[in-house]
N, C-alpha and C positions, 0 to 999 in steps of 0.2 A: 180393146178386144171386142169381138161381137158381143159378146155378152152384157156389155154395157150398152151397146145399142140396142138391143133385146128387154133392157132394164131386168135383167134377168140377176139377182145376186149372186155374188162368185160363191158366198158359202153360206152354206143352208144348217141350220142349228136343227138336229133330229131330235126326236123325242126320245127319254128313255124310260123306258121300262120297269118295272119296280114285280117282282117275284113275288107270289106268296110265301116264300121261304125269307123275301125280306133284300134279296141277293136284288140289284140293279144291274140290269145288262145295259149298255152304252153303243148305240147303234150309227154306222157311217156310214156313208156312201160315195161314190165319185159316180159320174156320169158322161159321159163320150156323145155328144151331141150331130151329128152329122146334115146336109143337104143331100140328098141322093142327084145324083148327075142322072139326066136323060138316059145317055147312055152308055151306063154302068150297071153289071153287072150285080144280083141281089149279094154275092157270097164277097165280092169288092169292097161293096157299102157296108157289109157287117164286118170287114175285115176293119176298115177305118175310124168305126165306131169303136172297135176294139183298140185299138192303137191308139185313139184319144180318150179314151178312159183310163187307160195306164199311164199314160203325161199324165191323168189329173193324180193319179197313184201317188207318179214319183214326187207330186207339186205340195203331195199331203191328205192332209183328210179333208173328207166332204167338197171338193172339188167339182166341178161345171165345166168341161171343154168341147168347144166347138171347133170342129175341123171342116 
């Protein structure tokens, strides 16, 4: 996958947070990485980013995909 050509790691360990109340919140992320095409439209491009953010969804937590 590109991401391995990128050296880019498939998953990112986030930090977590720790409350004054003592409570830790546990924070995730996925990310939809895209190339925009010449000529493609902006609302296209963010449709696509969206679409591979959700494969990183379905693939689990803290996911990296480039589409």
């Amino acid at each position: 996958m590109l991401y391995r050509e990128l050296n880019v790691p498939q998953h990112h360990t986030l930090r977590h947070r720790k409350l004054k109340s003592g409570e830790v919140i546990h924070t995730t992320a996925n990310t939809g990485i895209i190339l925009v095409e010449s000529n493609e439209s902006m609302q296209t491009a963010i449709a696509r980013a969206d679409q591979a953010m959700y494969q990183g969804k379905q693939q689990g937590r803290n996911q990296v995909v480039f589409a």
